[in-house]
C-alpha atoms as an extended CHARMM CRD file, in Angstrom:
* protein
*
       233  EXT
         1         1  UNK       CA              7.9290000000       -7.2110000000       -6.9940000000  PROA      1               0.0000000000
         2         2  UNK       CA              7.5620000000       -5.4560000000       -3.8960000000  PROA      2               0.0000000000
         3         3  UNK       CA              4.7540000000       -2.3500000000       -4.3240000000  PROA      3               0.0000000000
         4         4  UNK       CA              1.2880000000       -3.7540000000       -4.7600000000  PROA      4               0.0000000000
         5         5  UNK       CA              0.7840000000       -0.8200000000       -7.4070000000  PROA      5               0.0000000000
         6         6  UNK       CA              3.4110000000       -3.5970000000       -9.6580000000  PROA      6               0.0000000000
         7         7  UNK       CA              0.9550000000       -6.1160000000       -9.0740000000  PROA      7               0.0000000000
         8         8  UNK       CA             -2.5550000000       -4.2690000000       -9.8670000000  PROA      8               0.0000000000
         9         9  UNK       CA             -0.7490000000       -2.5230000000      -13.3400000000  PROA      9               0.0000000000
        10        10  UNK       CA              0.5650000000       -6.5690000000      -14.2480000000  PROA      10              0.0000000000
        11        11  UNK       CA             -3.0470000000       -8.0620000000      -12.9700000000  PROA      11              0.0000000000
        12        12  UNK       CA             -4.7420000000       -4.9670000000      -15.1840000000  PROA      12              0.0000000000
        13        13  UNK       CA             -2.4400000000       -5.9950000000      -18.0850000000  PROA      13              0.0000000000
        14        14  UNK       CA             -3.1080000000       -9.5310000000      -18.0310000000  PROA      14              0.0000000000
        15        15  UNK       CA             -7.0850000000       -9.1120000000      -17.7220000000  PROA      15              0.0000000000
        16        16  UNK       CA             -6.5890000000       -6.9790000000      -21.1850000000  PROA      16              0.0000000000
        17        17  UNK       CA             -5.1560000000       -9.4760000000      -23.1980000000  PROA      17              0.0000000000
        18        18  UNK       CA             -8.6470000000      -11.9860000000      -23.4160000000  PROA      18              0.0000000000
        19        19  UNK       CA             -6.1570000000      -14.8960000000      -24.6400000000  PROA      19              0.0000000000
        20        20  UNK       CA             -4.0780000000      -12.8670000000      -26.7970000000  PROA      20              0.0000000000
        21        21  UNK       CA             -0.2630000000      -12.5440000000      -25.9390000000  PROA      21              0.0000000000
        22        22  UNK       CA             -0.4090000000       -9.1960000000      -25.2660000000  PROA      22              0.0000000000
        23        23  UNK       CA             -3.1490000000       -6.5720000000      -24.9720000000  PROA      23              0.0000000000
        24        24  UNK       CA             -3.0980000000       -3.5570000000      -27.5260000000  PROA      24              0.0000000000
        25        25  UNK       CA             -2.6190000000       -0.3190000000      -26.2500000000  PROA      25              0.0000000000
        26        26  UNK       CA             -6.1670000000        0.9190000000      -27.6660000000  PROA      26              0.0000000000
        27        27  UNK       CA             -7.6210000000       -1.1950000000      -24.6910000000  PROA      27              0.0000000000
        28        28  UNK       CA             -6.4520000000        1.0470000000      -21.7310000000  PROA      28              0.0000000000
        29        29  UNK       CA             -8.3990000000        2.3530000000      -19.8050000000  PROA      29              0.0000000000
        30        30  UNK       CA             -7.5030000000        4.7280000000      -17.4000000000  PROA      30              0.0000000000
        31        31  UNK       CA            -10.4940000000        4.6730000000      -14.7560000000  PROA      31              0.0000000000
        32        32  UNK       CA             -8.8330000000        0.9590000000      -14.2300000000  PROA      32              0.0000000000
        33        33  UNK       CA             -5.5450000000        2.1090000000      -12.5860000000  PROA      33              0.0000000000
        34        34  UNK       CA             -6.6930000000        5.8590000000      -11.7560000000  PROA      34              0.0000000000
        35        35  UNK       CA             -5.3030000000        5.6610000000       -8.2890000000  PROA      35              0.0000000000
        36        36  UNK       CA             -2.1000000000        5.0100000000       -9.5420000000  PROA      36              0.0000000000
        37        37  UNK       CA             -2.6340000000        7.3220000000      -13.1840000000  PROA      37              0.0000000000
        38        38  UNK       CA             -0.3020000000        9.9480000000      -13.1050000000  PROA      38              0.0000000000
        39        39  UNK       CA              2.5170000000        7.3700000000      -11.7720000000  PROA      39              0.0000000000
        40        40  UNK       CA              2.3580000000        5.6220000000      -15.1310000000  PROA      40              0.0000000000
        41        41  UNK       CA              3.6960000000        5.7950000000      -18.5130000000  PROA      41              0.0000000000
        42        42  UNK       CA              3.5430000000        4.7850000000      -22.3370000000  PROA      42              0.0000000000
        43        43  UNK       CA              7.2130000000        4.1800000000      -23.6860000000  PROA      43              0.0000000000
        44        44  UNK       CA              8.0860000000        2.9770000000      -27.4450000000  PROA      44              0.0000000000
        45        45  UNK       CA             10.5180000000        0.9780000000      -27.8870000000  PROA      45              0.0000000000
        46        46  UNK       CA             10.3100000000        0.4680000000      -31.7760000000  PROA      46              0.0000000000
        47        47  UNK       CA             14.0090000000        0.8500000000      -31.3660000000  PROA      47              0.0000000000
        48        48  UNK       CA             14.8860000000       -0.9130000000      -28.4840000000  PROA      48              0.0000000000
        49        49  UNK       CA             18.5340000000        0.7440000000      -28.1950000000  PROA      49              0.0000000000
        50        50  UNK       CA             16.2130000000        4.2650000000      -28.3310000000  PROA      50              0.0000000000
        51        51  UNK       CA             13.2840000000        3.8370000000      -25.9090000000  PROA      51              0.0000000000
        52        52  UNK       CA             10.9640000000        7.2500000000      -25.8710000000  PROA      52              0.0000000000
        53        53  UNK       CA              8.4540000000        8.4460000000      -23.9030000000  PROA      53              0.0000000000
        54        54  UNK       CA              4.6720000000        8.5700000000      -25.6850000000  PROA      54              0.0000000000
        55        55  UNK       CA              2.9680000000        9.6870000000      -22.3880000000  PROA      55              0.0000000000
        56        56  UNK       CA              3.7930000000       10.0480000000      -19.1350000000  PROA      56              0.0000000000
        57        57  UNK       CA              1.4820000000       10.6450000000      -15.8210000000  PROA      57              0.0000000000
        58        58  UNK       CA              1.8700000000       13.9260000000      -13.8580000000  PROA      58              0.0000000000
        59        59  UNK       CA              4.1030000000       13.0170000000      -10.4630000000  PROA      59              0.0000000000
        60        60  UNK       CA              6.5360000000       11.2030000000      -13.2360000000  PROA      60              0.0000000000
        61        61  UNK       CA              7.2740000000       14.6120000000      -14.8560000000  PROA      61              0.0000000000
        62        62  UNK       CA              7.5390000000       15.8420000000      -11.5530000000  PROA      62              0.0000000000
        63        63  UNK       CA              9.6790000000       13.8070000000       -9.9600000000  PROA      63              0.0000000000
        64        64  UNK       CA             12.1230000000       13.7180000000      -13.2770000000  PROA      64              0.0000000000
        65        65  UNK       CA             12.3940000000       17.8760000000      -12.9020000000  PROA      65              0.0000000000
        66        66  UNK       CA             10.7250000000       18.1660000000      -16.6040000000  PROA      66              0.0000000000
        67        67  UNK       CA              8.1840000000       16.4600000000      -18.9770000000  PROA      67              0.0000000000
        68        68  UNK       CA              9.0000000000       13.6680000000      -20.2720000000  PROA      68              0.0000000000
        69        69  UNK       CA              6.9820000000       12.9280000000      -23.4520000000  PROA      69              0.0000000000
        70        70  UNK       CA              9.0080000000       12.8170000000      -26.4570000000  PROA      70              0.0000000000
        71        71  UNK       CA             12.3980000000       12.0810000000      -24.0950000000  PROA      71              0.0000000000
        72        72  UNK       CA             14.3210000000        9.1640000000      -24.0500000000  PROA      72              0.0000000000
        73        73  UNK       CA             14.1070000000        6.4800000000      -20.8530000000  PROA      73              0.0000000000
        74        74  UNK       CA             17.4680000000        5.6860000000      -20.7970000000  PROA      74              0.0000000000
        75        75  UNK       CA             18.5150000000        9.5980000000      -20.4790000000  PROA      75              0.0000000000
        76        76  UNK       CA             19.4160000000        8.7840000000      -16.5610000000  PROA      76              0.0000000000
        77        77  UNK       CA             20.6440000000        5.8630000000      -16.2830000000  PROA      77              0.0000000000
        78        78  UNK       CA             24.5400000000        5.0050000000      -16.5530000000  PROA      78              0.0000000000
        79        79  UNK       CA             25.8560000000        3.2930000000      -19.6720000000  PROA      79              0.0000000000
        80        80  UNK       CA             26.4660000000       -0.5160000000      -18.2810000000  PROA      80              0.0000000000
        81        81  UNK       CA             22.5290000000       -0.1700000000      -16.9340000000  PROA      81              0.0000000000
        82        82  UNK       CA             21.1350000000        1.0510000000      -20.5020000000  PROA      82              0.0000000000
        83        83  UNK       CA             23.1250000000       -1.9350000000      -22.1910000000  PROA      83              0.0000000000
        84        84  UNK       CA             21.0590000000       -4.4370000000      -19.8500000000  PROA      84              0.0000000000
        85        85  UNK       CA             17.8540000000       -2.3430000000      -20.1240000000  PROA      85              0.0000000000
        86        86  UNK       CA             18.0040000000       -2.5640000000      -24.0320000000  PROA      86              0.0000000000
        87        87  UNK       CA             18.6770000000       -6.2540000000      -23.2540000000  PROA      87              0.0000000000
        88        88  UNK       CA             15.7970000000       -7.1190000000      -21.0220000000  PROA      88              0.0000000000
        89        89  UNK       CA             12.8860000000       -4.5720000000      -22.9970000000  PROA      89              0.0000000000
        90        90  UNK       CA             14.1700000000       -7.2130000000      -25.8770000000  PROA      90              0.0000000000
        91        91  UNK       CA             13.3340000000       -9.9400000000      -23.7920000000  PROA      91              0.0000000000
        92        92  UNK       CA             10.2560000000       -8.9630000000      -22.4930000000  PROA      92              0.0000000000
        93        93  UNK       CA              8.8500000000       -7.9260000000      -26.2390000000  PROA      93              0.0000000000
        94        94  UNK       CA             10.2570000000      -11.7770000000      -27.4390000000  PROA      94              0.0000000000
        95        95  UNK       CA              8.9170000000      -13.9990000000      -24.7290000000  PROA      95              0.0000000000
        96        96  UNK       CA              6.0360000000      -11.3320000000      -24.4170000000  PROA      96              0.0000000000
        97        97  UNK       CA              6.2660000000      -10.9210000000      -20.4980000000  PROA      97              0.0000000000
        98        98  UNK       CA              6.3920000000       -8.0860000000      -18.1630000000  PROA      98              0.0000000000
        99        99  UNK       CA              9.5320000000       -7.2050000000      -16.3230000000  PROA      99              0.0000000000
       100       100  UNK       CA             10.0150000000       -5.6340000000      -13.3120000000  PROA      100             0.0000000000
       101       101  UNK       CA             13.0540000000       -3.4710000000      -12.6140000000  PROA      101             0.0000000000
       102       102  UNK       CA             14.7730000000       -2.7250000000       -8.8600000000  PROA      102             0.0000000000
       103       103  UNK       CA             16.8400000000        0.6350000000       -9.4570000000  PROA      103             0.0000000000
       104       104  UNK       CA             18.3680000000        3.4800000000       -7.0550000000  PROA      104             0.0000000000
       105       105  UNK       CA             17.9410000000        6.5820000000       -8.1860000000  PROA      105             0.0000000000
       106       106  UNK       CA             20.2130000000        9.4970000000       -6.8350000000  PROA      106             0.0000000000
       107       107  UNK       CA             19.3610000000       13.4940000000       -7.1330000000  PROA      107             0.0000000000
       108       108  UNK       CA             22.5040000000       15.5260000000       -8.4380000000  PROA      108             0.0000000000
       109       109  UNK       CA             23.7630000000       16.0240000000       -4.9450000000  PROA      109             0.0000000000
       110       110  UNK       CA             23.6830000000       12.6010000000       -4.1440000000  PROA      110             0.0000000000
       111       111  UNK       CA             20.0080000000       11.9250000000       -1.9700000000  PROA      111             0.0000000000
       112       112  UNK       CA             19.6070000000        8.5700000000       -2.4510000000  PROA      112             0.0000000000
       113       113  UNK       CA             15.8770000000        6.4840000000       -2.9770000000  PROA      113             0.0000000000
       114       114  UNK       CA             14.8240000000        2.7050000000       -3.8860000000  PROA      114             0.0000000000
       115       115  UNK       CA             12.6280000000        2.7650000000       -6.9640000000  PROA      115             0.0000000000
       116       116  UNK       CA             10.5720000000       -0.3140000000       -8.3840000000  PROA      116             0.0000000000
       117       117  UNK       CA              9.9920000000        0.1300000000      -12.6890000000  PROA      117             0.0000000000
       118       118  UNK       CA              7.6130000000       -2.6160000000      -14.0490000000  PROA      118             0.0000000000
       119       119  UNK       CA              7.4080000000       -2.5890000000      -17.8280000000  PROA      119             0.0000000000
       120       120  UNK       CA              4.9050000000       -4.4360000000      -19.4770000000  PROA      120             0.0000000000
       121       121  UNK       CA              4.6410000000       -5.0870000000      -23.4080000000  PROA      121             0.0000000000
       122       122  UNK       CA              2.1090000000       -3.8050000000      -25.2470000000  PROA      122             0.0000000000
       123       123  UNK       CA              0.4040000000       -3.8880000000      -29.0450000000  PROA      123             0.0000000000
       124       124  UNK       CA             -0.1710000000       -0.6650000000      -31.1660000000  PROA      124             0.0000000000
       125       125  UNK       CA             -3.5190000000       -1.1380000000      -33.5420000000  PROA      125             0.0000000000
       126       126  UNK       CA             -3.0880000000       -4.8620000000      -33.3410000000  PROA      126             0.0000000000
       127       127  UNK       CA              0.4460000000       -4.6580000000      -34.7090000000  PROA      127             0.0000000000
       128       128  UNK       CA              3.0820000000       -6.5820000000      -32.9720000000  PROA      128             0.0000000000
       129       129  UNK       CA              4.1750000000       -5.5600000000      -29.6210000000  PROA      129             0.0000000000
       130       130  UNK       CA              6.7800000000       -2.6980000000      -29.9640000000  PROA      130             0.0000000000
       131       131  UNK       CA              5.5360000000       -0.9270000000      -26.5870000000  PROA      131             0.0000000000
       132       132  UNK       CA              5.6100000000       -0.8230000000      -23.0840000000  PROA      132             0.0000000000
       133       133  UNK       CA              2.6140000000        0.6790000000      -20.5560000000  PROA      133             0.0000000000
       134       134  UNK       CA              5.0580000000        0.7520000000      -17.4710000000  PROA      134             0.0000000000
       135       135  UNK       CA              4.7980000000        2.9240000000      -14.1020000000  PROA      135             0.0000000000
       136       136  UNK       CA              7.6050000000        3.8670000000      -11.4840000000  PROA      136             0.0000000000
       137       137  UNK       CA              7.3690000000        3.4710000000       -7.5280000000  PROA      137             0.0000000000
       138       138  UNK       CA              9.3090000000        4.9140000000       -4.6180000000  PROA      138             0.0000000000
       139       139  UNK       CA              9.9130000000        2.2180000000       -2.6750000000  PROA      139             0.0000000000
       140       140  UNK       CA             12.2100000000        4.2970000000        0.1810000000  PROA      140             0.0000000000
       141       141  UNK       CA             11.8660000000        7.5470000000        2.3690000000  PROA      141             0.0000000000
       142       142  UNK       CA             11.3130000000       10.1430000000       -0.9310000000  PROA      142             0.0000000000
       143       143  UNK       CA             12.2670000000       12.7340000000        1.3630000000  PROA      143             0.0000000000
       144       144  UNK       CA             15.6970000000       11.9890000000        1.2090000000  PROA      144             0.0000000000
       145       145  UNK       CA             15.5070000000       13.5240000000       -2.2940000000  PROA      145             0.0000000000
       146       146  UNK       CA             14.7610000000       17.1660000000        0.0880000000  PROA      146             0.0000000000
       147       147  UNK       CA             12.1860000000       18.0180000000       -2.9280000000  PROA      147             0.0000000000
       148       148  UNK       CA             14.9900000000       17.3650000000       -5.4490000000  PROA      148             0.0000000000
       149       149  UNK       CA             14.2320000000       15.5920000000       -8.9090000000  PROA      149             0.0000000000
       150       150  UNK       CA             15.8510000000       12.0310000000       -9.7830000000  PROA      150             0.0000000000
       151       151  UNK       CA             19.3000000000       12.9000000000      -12.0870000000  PROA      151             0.0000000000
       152       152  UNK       CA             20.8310000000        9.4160000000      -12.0390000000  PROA      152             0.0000000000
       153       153  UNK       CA             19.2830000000        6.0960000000      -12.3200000000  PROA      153             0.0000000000
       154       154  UNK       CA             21.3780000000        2.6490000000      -11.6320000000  PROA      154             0.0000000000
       155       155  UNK       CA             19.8150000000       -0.7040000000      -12.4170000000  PROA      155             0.0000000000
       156       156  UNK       CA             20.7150000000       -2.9570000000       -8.9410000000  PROA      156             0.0000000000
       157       157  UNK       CA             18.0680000000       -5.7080000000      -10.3910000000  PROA      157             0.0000000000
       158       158  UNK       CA             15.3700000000       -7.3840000000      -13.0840000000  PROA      158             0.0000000000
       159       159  UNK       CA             12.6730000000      -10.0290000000      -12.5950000000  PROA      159             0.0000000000
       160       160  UNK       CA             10.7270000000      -11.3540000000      -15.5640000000  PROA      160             0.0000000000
       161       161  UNK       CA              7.0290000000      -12.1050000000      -14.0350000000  PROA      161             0.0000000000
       162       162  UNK       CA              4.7610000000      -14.7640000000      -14.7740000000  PROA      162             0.0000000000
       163       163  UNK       CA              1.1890000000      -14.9740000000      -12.9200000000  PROA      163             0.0000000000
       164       164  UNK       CA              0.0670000000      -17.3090000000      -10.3840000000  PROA      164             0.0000000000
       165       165  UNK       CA             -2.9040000000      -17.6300000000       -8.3510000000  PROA      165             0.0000000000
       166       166  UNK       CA             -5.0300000000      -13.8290000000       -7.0530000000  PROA      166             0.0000000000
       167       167  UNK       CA             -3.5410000000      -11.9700000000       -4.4990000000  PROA      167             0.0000000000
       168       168  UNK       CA             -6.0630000000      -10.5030000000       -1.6950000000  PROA      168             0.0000000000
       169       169  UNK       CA             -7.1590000000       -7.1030000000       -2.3850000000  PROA      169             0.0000000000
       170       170  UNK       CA             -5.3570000000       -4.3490000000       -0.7570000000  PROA      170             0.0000000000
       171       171  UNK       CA             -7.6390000000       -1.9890000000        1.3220000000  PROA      171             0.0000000000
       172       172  UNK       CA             -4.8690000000        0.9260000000        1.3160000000  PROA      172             0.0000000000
       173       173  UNK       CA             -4.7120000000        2.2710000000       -1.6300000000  PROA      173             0.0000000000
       174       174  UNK       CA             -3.2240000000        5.8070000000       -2.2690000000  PROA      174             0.0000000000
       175       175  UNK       CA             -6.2830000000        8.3150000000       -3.0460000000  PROA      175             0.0000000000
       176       176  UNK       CA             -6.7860000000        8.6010000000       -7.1350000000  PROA      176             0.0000000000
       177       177  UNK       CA             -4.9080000000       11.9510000000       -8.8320000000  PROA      177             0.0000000000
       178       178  UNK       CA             -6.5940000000       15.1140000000       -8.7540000000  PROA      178             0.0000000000
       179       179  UNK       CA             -9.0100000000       15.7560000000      -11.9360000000  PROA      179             0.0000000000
       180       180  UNK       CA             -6.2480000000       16.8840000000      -14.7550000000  PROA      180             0.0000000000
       181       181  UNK       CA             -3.5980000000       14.6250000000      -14.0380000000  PROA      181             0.0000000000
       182       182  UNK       CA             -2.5340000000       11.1260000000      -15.6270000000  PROA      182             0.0000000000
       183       183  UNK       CA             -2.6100000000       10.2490000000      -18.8870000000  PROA      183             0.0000000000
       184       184  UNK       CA             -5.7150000000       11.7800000000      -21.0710000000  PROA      184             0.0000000000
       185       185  UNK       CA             -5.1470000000        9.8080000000      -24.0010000000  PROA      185             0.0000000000
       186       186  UNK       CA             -5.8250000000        6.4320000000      -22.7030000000  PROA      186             0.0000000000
       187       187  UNK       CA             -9.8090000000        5.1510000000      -23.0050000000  PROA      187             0.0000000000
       188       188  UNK       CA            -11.2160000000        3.5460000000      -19.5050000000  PROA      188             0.0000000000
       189       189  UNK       CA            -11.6610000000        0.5360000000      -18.7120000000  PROA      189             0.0000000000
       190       190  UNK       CA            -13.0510000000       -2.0830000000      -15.7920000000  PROA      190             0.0000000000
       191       191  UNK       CA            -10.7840000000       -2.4780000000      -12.4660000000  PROA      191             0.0000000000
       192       192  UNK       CA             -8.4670000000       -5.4580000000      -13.6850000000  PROA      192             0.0000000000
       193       193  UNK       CA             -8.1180000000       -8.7780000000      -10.9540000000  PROA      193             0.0000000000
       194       194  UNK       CA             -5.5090000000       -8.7310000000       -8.4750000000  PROA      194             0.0000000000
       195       195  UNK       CA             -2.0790000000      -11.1330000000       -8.8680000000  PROA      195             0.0000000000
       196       196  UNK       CA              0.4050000000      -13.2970000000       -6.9550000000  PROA      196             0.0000000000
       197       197  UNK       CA              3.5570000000      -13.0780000000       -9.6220000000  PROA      197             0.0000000000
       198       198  UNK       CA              6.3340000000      -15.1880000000       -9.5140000000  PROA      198             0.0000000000
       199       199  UNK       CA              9.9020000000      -14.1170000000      -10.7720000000  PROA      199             0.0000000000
       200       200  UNK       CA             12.9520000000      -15.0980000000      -11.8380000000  PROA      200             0.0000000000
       201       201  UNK       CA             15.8760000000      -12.2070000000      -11.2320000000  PROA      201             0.0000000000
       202       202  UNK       CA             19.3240000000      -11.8920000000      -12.2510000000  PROA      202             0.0000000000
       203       203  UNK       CA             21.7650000000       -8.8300000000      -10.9330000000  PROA      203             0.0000000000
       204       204  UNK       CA             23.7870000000       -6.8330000000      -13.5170000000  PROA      204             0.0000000000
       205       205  UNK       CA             27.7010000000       -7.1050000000      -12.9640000000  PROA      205             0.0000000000
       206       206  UNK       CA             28.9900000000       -4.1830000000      -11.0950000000  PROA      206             0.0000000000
       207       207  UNK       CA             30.5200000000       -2.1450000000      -13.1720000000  PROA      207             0.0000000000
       208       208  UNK       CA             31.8840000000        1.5180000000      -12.3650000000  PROA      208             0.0000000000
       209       209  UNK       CA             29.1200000000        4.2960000000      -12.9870000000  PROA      209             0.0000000000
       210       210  UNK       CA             30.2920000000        7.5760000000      -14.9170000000  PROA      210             0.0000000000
       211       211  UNK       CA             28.5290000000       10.4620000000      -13.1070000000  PROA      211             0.0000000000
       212       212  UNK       CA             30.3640000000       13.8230000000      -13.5580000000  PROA      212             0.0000000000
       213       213  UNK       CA             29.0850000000       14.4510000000       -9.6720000000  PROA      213             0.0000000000
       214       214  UNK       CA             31.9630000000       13.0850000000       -7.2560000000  PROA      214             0.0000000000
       215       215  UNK       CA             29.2060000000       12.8900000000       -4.4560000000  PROA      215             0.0000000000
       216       216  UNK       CA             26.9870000000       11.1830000000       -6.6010000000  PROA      216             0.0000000000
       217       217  UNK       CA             29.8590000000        8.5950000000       -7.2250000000  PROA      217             0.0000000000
       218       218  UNK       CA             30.9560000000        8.1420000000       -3.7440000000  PROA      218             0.0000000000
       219       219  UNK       CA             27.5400000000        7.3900000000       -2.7840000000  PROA      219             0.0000000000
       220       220  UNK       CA             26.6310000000        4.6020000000       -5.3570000000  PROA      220             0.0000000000
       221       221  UNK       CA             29.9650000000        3.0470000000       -5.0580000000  PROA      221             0.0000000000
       222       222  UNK       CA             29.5340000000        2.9240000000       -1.1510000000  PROA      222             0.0000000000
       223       223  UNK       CA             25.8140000000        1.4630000000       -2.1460000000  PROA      223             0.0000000000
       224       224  UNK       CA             27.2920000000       -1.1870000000       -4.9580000000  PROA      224             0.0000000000
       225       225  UNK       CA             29.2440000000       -2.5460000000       -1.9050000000  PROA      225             0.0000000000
       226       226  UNK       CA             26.2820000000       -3.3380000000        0.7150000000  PROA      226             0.0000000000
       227       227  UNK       CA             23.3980000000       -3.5510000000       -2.1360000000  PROA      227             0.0000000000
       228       228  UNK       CA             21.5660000000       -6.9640000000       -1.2790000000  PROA      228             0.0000000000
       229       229  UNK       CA             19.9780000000       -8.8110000000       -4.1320000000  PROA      229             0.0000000000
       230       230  UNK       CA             16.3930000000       -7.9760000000       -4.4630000000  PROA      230             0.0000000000
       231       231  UNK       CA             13.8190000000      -10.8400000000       -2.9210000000  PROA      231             0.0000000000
       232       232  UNK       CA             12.2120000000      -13.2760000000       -5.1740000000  PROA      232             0.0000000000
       233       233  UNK       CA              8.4960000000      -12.4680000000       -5.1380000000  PROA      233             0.0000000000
């Protein structure tokens, strides 16, 4: 994982569980990742082929062009990605882990950024887990987007994370969201420790991506080409 707001939401998720495998979704608490609130989400995946959105933070919506409760999380990404999203979510649920993903998302005319998704499984009302509380990161110049919202998604990555030992705190952390963003539903909750996480990643086969937009095309087949594999964290 590269943005430390990955490693606060995992370290957060792991201080909720108090020995169980997963935390329950009733726990959250949003005064314990309000710096980084309206940059997360809730998504069900009761259906794993058929993820939706339950809740989604404020600069999410934005930077998506619409809102995106009640929408589904594979909408904009290509077919061969959604096939190995449905793949890992399963994984993640079964071995009860979070997963980070490395994607590149494009705007319909083709601005290209770096984004960082980390999903991590959640319980509903002490049922077994059949959710995710995740959150999405630019990790590139956003401006390259000129304003525009993300249209296409394609996976370029996946690590399944595991803690370690605590990770120093970070002293620049973005300001928290203005009063009215973020997710109201949640409860609060205690700041959550900070964690090293250690990965193992695999790469998706390249595959062609089916964009009607020829620019959109050109650009991630000219990024498939010189696309290094993420770092190990």
């Amino acid at each position: 994982m590269k943005h430390k707001n990955s490693h606060l939401l995992v370290g957060y998720w792991s201080r909720l569980r108090k020995g169980r495998a997963v935390p329950d979704q009733t726990d959250i608490d949003p005064r314990a990742i309000k710096r980084m609130l309206s940059q997360v989400f809730i998504l069900d995946v009761e259906n794993p082929g058929r993820p939706i959105y339950r809740l989604a933070g404020t600069s999410l919506c934005e930077r998506f062009g619409f809102e995106l409760r009640g929408t589904g999380f594979l909408a904009h990404w290509d077919a061969q990605s959604s096939l190995a999203l449905t793949s890992l979510m399963r994984q993640a649920i079964k071995l009860n882990q979070p997963v980070c993903l490395s994607s590149i998302g494009s705007a319909a005319d083709g601005g290209l950024v770096e984004l960082e998704t980390v999903l991590c499984p959640v319980s509903f009302n002490g049922g077994e887990p059949t959710r995710f509380i995740g959150l999405i990161q630019i990790l590139s110049d956003q401006t390259l987007l000129a304003g525009r919202p993300i249209a296409f998604q394609r996976l370029a990555g996946s690590q399944l994370v595991q803690e370690d030992e605590p990770l120093p705190s970070y002293d620049n952390l973005p300001p928290p969201p203005p009063p009215g963003s973020g997710l109201h539903t949640l409860r609060q909750h205690p700041r959550a420790p900070h964690l090293r996480l250690v990965v193992s990643q695999t790469r998706p086969a390249a595959a062609t991506v089916h964009f009607a937009d020829q620019s959109a095309r050109e650009l991630f087949k000219t990024l498939d080409a010189g696309f290094a594999k993420p770092e190990t964290v």
